[in-house]
C-alpha positions in Angstrom: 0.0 0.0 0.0 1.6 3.5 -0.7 1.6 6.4 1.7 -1.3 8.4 0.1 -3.4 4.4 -0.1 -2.6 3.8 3.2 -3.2 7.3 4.5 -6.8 7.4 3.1 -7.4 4.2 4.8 -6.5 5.2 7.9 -9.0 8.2 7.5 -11.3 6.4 6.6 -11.1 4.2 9.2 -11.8 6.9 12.1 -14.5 8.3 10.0 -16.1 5.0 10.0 -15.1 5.2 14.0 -16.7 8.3 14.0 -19.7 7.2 12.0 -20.4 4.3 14.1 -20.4 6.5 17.5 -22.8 8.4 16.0 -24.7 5.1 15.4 -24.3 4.2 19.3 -25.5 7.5 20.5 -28.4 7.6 18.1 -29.2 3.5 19.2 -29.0 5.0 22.9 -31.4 7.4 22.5 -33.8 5.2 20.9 -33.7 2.7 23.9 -31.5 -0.2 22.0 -29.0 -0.6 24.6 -27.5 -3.6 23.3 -26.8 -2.0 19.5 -25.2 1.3 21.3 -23.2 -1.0 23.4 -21.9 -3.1 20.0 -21.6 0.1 18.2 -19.8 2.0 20.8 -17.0 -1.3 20.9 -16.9 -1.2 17.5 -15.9 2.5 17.2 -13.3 2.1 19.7 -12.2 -1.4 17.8 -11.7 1.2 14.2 -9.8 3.9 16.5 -7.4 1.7 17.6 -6.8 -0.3 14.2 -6.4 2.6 12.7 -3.3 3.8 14.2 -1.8 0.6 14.2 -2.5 0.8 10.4 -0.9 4.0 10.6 2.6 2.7 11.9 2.6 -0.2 9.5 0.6 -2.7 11.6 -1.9 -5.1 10.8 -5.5 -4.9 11.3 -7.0 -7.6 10.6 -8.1 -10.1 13.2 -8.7 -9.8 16.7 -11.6 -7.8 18.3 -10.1 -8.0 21.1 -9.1 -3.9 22.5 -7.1 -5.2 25.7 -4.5 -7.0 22.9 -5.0 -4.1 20.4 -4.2 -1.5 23.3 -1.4 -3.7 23.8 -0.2 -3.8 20.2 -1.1 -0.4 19.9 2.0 0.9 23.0 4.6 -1.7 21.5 3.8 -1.2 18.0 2.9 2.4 17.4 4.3 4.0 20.8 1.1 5.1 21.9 0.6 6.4 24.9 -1.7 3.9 26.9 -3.1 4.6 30.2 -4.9 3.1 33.0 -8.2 5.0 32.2 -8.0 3.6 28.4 -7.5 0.3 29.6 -10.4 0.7 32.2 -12.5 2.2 29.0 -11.6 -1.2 27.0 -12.6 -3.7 30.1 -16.3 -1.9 29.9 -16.6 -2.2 26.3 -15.4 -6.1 26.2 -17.8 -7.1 29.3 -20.3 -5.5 27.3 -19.4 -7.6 24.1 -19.0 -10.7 27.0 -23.1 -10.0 27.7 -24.0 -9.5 23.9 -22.2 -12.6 22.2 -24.3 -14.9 24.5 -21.2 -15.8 26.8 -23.0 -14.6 30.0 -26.9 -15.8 28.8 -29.0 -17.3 31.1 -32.1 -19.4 30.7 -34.8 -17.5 29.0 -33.2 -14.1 29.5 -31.7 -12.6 25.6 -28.6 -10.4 26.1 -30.5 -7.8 24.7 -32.7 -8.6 28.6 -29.7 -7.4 30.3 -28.4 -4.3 29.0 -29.3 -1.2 30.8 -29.1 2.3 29.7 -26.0 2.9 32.3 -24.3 0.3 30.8 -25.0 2.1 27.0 -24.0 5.4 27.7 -20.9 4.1 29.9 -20.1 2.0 26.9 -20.8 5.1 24.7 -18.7 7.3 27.1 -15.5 4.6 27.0 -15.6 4.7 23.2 -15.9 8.6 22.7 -12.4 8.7 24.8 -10.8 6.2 23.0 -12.1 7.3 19.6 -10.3 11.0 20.7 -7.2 9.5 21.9 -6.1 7.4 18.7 -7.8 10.0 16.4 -5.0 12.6 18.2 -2.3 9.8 18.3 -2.4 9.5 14.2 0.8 10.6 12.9 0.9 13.1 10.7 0.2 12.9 7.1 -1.4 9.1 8.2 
């Protein structure tokens, strides 16, 4: 990929961050916890990736943000706190609830999302969305 292919896919990767927070806030107000919750992770997921992209990485594969924060302070030199960490944990236990992995008998995941957890989520993938849009390096 050359330098002007590879920096318009790492823009368009945080506008598709960006687009998909929108998506979560707009799912929170209309009551869908569970799809602001997915979209939120999923914003944060395209944040990330797309400064790893920016510093040569790969982006394909794991959904997982504790590894891609991981990847993202070896790889890329970001800075990674304990707050962004924290933000990643509440958007996984989120996805935990969501892909069935905590389901219990007659209760859909969808059952046991609460607006808290949605606009924590939401919150958690507004900060990370801000921190790897500002960590792009320039001209990425």
């Amino acid at each position: 990929m050359t330098d002007i292919g590879k920096a318009d896919t790492v823009a368009a990767w945080l506008r598709q961050s960006a687009h998909d927070l929108e998506h979560a806030g707009a799912a929170l107000a209309a009551g869908t916890h569970d799809w602001a919750c997915l979209a939120a992770a999923h914003a944060a997921e395209k944040a990330i990736k797309a400064v790893l992209l920016a510093h040569g990485g790969r982006v394909l594969g794991s959904q997982n943000l504790l590894l891609l924060l991981d990847r993202a302070r070896q790889e890329a030199g970001v800075a990674v706190d304990d707050d962004l960490i924290d933000d990643a944990r509440t958007l996984m236990q989120a996805l935990a609830v969501l892909s069935g992995q905590c389901t219990y008998s007659g209760i859909a995941p969808y059952e046991l999302t609460t607006r808290a957890q949605a606009d924590g989520a939401l919150g958690a993938a507004r900060r990370l969305h801000a921190h790897f849009a500002a960590a792009r390096p320039a001209g990425a």
